[in-house]
C-alpha positions as CSV (number, residue, x, y, z in Angstrom):
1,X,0.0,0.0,0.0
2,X,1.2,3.4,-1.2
3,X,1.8,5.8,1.7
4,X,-0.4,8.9,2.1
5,X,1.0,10.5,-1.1
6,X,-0.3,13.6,-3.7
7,X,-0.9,12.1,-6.7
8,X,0.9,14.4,-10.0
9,X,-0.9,13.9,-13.2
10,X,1.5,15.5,-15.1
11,X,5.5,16.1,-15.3
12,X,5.3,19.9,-15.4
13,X,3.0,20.1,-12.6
14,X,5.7,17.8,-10.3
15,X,8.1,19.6,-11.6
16,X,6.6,22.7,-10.6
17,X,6.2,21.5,-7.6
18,X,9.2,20.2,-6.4
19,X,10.8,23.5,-8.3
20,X,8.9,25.8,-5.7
21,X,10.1,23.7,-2.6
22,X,13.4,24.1,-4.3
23,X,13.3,27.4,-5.7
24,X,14.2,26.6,-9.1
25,X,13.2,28.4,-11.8
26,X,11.3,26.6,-13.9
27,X,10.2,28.7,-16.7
28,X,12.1,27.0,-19.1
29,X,10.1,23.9,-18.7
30,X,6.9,25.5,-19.5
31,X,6.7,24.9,-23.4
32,X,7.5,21.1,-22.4
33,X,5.5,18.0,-24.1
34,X,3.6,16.5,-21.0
35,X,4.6,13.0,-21.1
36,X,1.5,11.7,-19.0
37,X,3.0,10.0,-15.6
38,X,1.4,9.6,-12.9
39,X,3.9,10.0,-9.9
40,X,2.9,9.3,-6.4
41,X,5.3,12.0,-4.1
42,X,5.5,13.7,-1.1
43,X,7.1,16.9,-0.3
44,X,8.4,18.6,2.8
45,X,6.0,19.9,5.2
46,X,3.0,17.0,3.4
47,X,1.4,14.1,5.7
48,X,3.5,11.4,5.3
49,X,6.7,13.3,4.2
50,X,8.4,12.4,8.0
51,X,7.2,8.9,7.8
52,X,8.4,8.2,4.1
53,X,12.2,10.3,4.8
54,X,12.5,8.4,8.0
55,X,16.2,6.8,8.2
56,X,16.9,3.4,9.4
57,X,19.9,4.8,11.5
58,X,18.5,7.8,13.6
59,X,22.2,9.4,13.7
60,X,21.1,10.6,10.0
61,X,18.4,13.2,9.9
62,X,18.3,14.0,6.2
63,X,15.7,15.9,4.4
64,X,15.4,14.8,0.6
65,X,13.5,17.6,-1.8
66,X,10.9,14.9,-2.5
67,X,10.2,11.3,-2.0
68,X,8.7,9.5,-5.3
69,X,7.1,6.1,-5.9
70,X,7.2,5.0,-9.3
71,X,5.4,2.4,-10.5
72,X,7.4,1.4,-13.6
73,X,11.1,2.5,-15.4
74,X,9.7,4.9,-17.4
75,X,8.6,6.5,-13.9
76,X,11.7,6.6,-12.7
77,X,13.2,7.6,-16.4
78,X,10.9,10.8,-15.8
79,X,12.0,11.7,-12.2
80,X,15.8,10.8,-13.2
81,X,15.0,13.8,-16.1
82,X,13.4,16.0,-13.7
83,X,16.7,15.4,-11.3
84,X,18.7,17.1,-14.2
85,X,16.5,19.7,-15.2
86,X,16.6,21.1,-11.3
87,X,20.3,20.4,-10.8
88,X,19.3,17.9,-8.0
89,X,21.1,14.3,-7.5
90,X,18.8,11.3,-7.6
91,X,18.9,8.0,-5.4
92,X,17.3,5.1,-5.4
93,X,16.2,3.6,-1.8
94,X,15.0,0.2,-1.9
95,X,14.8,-1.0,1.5
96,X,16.3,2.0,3.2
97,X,19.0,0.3,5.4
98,X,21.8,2.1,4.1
99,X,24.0,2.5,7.4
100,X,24.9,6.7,7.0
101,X,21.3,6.9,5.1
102,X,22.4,6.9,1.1
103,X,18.9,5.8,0.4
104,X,17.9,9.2,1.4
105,X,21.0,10.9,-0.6
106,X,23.9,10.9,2.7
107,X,22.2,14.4,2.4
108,X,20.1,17.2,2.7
109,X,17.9,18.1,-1.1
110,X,18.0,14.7,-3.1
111,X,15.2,13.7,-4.8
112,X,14.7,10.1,-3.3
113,X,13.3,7.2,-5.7
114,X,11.4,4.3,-3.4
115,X,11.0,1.3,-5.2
116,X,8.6,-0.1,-2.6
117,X,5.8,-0.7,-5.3
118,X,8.9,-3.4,-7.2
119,X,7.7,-6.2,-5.4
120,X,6.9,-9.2,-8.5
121,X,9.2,-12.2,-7.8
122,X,9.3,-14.9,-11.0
123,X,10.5,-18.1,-11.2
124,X,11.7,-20.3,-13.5
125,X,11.6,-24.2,-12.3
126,X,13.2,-25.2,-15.6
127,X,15.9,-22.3,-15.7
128,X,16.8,-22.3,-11.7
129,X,16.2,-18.3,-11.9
130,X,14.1,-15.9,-10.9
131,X,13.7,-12.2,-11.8
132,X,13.4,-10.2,-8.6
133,X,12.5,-6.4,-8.5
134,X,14.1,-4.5,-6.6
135,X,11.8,-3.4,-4.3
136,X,11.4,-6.5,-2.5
137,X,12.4,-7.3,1.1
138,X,14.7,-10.3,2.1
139,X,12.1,-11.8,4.0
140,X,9.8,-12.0,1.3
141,X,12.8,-13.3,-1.2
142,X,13.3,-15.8,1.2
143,X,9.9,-17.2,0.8
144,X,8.8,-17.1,-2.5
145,X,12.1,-19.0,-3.4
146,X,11.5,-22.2,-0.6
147,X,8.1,-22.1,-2.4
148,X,9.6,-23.3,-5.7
149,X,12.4,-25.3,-3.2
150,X,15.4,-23.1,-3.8
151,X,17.5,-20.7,-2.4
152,X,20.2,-17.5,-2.5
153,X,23.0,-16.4,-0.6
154,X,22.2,-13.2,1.4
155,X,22.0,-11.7,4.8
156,X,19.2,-12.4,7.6
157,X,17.3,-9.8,8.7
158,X,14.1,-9.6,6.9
159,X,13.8,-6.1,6.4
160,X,16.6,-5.2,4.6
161,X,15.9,-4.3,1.1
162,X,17.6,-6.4,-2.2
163,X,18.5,-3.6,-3.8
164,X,21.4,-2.2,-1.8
165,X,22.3,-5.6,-0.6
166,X,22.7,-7.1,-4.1
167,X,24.5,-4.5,-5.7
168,X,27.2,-3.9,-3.3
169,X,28.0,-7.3,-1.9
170,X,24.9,-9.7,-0.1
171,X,26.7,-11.9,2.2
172,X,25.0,-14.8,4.3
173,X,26.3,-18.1,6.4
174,X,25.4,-19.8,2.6
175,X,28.3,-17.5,1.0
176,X,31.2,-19.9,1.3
177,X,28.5,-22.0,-0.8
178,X,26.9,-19.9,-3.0
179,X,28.8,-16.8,-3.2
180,X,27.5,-13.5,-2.3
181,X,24.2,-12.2,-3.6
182,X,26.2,-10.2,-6.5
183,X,27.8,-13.1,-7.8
184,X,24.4,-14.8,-8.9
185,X,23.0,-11.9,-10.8
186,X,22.8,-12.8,-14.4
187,X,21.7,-9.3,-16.0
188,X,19.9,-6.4,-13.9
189,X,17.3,-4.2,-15.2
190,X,17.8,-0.3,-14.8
191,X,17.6,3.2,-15.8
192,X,20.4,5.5,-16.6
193,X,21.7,8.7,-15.2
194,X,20.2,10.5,-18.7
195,X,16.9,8.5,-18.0
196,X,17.9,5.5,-20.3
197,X,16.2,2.7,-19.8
198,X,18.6,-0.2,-20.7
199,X,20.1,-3.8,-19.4
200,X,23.1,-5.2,-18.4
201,X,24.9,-8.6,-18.9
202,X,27.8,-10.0,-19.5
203,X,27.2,-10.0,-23.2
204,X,24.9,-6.3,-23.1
205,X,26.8,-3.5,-21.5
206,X,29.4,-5.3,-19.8
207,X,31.2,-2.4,-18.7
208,X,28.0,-1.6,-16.6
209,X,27.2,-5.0,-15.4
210,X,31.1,-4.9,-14.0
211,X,30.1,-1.4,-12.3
212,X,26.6,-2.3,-10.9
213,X,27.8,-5.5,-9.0
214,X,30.1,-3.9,-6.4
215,X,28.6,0.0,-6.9
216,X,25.5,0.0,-8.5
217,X,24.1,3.8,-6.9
218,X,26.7,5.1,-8.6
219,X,25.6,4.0,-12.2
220,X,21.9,3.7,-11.9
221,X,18.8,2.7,-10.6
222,X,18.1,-0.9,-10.7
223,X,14.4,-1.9,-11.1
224,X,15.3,-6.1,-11.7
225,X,17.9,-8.3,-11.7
226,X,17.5,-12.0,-12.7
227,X,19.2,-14.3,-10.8
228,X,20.8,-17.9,-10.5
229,X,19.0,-19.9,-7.8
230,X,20.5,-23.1,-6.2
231,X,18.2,-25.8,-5.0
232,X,17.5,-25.6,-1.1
233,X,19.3,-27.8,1.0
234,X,17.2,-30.6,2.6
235,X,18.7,-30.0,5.7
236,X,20.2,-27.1,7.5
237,X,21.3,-26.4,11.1
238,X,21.7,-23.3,13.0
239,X,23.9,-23.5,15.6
240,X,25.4,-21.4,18.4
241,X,28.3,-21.9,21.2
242,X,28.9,-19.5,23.8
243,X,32.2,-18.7,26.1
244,X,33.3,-16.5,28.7
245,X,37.0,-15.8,28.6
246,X,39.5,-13.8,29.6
247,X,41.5,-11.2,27.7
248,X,44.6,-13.8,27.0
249,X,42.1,-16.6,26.6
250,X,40.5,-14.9,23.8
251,X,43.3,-13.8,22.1
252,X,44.3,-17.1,22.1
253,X,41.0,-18.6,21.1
254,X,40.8,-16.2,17.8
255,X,44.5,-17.0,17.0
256,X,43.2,-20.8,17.4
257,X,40.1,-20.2,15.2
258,X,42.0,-18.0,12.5
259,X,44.9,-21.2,12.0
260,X,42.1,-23.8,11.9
261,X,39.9,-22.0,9.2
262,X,42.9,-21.2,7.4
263,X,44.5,-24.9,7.3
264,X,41.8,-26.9,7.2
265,X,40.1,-28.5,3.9
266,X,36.1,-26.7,5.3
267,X,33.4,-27.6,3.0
268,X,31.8,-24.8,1.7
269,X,28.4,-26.0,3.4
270,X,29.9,-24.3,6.9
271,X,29.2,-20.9,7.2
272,X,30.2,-19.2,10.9
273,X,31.1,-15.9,12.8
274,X,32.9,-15.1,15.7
275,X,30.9,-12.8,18.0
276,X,32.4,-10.9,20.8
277,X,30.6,-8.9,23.3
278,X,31.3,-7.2,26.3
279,X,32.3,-9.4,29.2
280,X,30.2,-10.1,32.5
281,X,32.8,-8.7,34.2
282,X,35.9,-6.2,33.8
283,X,39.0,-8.4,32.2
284,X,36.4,-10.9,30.3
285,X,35.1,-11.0,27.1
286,X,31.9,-12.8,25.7
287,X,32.8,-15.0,22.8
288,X,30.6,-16.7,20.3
289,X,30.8,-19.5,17.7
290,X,27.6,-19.0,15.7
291,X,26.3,-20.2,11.8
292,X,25.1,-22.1,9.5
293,X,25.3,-25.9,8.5
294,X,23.7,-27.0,5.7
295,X,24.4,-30.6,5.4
296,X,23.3,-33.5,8.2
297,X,24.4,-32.7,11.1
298,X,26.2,-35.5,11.8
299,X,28.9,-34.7,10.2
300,X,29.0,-31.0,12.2
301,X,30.9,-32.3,15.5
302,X,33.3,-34.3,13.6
303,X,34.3,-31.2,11.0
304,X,34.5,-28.4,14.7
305,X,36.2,-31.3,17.0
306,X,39.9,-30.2,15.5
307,X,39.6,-27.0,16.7
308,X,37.3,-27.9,20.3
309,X,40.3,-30.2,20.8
310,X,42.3,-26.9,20.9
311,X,40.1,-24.3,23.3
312,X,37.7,-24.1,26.5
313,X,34.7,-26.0,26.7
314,X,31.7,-24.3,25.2
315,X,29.9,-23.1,28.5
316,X,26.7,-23.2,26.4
317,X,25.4,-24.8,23.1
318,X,22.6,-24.9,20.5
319,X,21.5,-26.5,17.6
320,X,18.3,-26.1,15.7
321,X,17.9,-28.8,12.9
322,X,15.2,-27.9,10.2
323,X,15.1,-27.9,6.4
324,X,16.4,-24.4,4.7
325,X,12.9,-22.4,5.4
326,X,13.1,-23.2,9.0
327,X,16.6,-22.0,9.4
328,X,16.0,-18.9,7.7
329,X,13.1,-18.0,10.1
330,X,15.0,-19.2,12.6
331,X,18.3,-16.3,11.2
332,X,15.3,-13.9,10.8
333,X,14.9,-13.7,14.5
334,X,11.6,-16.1,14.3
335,X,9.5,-14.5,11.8
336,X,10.3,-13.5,8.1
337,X,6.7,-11.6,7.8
338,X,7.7,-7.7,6.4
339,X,4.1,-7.4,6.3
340,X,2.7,-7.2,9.7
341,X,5.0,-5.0,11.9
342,X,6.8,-1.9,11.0
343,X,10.6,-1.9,10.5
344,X,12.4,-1.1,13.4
345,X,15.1,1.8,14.0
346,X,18.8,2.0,15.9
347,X,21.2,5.1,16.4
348,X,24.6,3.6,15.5
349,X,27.9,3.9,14.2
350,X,29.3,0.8,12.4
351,X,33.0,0.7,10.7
352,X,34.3,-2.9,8.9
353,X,37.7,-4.8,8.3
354,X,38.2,-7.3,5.2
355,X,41.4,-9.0,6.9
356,X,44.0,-10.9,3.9
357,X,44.0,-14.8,3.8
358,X,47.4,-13.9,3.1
359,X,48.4,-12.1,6.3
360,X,46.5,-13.2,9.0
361,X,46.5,-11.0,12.3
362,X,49.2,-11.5,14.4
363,X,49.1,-12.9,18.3
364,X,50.3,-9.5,18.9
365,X,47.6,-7.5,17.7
366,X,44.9,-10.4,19.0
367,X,46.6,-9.4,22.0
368,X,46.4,-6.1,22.8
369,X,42.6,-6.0,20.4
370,X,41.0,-8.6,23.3
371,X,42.7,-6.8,26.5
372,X,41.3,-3.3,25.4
373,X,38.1,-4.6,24.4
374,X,38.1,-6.7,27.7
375,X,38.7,-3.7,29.5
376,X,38.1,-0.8,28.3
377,X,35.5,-2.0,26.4
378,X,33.4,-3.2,29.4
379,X,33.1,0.3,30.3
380,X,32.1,1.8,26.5
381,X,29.7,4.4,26.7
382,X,27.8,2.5,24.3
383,X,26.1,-0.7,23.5
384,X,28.5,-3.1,21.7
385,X,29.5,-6.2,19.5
386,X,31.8,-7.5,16.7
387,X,31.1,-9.9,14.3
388,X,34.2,-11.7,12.3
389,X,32.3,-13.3,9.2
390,X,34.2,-15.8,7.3
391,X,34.4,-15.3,3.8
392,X,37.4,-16.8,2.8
393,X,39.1,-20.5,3.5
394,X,39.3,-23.4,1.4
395,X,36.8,-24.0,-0.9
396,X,35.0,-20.8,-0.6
397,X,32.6,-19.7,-3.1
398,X,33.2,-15.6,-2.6
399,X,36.6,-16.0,-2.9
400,X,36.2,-18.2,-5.8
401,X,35.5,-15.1,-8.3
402,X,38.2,-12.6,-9.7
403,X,39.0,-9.5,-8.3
404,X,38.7,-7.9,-11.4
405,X,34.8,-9.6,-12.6
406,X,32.9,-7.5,-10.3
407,X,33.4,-3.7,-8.7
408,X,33.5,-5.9,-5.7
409,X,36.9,-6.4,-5.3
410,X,38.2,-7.9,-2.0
411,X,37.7,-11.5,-3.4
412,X,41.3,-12.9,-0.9
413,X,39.8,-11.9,2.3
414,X,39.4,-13.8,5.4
415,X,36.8,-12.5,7.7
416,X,34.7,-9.7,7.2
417,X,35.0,-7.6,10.9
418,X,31.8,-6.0,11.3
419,X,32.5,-3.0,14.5
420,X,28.7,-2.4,15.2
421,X,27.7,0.1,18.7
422,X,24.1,1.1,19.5
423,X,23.4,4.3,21.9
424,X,21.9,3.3,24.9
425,X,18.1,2.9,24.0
426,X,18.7,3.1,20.6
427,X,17.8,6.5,20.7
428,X,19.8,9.3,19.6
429,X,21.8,11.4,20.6
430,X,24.5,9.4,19.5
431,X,27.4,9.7,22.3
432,X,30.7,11.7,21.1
433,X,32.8,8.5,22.9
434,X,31.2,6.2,20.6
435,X,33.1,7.4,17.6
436,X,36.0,7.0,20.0
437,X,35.6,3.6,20.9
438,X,34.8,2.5,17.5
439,X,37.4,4.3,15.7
440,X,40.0,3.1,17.6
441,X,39.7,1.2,20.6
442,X,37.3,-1.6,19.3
443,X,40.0,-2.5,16.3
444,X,42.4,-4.7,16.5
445,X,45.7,-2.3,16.6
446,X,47.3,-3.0,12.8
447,X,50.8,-4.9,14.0
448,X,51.2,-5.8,10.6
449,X,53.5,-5.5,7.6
450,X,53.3,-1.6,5.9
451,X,51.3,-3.2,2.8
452,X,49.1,-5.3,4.3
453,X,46.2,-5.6,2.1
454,X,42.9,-5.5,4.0
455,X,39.9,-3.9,2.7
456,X,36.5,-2.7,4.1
457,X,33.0,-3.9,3.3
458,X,30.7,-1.8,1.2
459,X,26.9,-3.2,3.1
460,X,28.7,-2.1,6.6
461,X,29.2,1.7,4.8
462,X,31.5,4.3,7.0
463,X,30.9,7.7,6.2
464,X,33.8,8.8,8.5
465,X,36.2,6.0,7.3
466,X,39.6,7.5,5.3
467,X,40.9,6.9,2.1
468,X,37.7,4.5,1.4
469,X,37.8,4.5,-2.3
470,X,40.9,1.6,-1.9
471,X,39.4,0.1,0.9
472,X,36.3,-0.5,-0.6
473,X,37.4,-0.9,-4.0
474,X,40.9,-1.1,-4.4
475,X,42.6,-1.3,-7.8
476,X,39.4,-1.4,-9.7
477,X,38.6,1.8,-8.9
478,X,40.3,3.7,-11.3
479,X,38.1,1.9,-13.9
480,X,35.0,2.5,-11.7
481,X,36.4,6.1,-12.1
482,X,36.6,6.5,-16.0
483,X,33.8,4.2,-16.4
484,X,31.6,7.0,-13.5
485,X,32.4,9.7,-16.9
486,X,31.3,7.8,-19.6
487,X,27.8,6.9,-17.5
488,X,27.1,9.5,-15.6
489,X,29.1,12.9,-16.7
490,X,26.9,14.9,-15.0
491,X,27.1,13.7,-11.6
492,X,23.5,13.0,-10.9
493,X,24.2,9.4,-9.1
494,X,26.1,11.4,-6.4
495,X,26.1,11.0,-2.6
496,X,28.9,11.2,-0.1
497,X,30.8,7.6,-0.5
498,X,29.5,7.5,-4.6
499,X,31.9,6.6,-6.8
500,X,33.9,10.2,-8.0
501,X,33.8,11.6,-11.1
């Protein structure tokens, strides 16, 4: 259902509109043929303008020029023409988790395209695809593909919009199997920064397909993208251990974890995280084991006992066994229903490390990264936890893809290190020694080689982090670059971490 919204017969009259909250001059569009859309918006100051602008993190509190709802490409082709005619950028907000709010611009005066009414999902039995617009919800992905028994890699929370997800990354405990979301997406569906409406594929606009599948906001707005499915497992397990450890025992149970996953022959049906959280006391640290198994269990407790044989006891333990749609709901948090309950909000400052295969971190830095956040970190003035995904070991799927076939380009990492703290409440203000902690003290300190190669995750976006444009990108984005001229010269794709021109 369309928000409470003032309907625009015509393109002059939204662009007069939007022109007066802007205060363009317009004049020049008055001789203009009227193309006939019909463009569901809302303005500042209009019912429903706070509710439709609202950000998923409440550290953000950007006010767009005008929130449309197109109902079709040449919709959004309109609006993306409009954009240029006011000298106002365009974004496209699909489910409108964008960690420093992109999906509302990063900024105050975009004009913000929601693709909420994108929601057909088709699929082909025969083919093992399905064409998925882009304004569906992962919860609702989720179940329309078990209906047709199948599956694709991508996070769990329900909520979270494909769009964004797909085209900069999509990573889920299934990664190491199927890849990340990107890396099934046979041709996407979108419209240009001069209102083109236009494919791309390996074999159509390759250039493009490279760009959207790593960067995509930067290039254009996608309505579709078809997609390789993979049949669903017929069993999966979710499962979940639990220590409490000291600063030393930590350090040592990471360094423990990081050899094992490096040296041992995993199959790519393991998918895990290591989860640290503050301690129950000063000098611990909560640590976690927690993922996805997607073959019978069975054979879970013989694959973990080389490394159990090497660290404390678990002082806790679970394991939900299910087929593929059970373990999802169970990921989800219980329920992947988008439907029946608003999406929720947090006040938050997240930042992300992509460590190399190559160079894994030393004992030294595990260290002195598990006594501050043992100490120190007990005592944050916010609400914290860290998340080191594994992406990378043998047999991985992500890692499994060139560097150079997607924008994505971190394709030799290990883990993914998401830093993730929450003001108390969830509530802003955000607290000043948040940044603090996160920007420094929650990190493990880099004792490394001068060169070492790690990276940072596009989905976990830091709109404080330096010299992003090689941590997210590395070397292909000098081609990002030159290929950001030839697509969209005039800038209308911009926010504040958008690929320069």
């Amino acid at each position: 259902m369309r928000p409470s919204t003032l309907f625009i017969p015509h393109l002059l009259s939204l662009c007069a509109l939007i022109g007066s909250v802007l205060a363009q001059d317009l004049s020049a569009l008055l001789g203009q043929e009227d193309p006939g859309a019909d463009i569901s918006i809302v303005l500042p100051g209009q019912t429903g303008f706070a509710n439709a602008s609202r950000p998923f993190n409440l550290r953000f509190d950007f006010e767009p020029a005008a929130v449309a709802f197109p109902t079709s490409a040449q919709e959004i082709s309109d609006i993306i023409k409009l954009g240029n005619k006011v000298n106002h950028n365009v974004v496209a907000r699909s489910g409108g988790h964008s960690y420093v709010a992109n999906g509302l611009g990063g900024k105050n005066g975009s004009i913000v395209v929601d693709l909420r009414n994108f929601q057909k999902i088709t699929v082909d039995d025969r083919a093992g695809t399905a064409v998925i617009e882009m304004g569906n919800r992962l919860g609702d992905i989720v179940t329309a593909l078990a209906a047709h028994g199948r599956g694709l890699p991508h996070g769990t929370c329900p909520y979270v919009g494909i769009g964004g997800h797909a085209v900069y990354g999509g990573f889920g405990f299934t990664s190491r199997l199927w890849g990340l979301t990107i890396d099934t997406i046979q041709s996407i569906d979108l419209v240009l920064a001069n209102g083109t409406v236009t494919t791309a594929s390996e074999k159509l606009n390759p250039d493009l397909f490279f760009a959207m599948r790593g960067a995509g906001s930067s290039f254009g707005i996608a309505t579709a993208i078809t997609v390789k499915t993979f049949p669903a497992p017929p069993t999966a397990t979710i499962f979940s251990y639990n220590w409490q450890l000291t600063a030393s025992e930590a350090a040592a149970f990471f360094s423990t974890y990081q050899s094992f996953v490096l040296t041992t022959n995993l199959p790519p049906e393991f998918g895990a995280e290591i989860v640290l959280t503050p301690g129950n006391v000063q000098g611990n640290v909560t640590v976690g084991l927690a993922g996805g198994w997607y073959l019978p269990i069975e054979r879970l407790n013989a694959t973990l006992k080389p490394f159990f044989d090497r660290v404390p006891p678990p002082r806790a333990a679970s394991f939900d066994t299910g087929d593929y749609l059970h373990s999802a709901v169970n990921l989800a948090g219980g329920s992947l229903d988008t439907s029946s309950a608003p999406d929720g909000t947090d006040t938050f400052y997240a930042k992300s490390l992509m460590t190399p295969e190559a160079s894994p971190i030393s004992e030294r830095a595990l260290a002195a990264w598990m006594n501050t956040l043992a100490n120190e970190g007990f005592n944050a003035p916010v609400g914290w936890f860290i998340q080191a995904e594994l992406f990378g070991g043998r047999n991985s799927a992500i890692n499994a893809v060139k560097s150079t076939a997607t924008a994505f380009a971190r394709r030799t990492s290990l883990f993914t290190i998401q830093f993730y703290a929450s003001s108390h409440g969830n509530v802003p203000p955000y607290p000043a020694g948040g940044f603090t902690f996160l920007d420094g003290k929650s990190q493990p300190p880099l004792y490394l080689p001068a060169n070492w190669d790690f990276g940072a995750y596009t989905n976990y976006i830091d709109d404080r982090l330096a010299n992003w444009q090689k941590l997210y990108y590395a070397d292909n984005y000098p081609r990002l670059r030159r290929l950001k001229d030839e697509f969209d010269p005039r800038g209308v794709f911009v926010f504040p971490t958008s690929i320069q021109r």
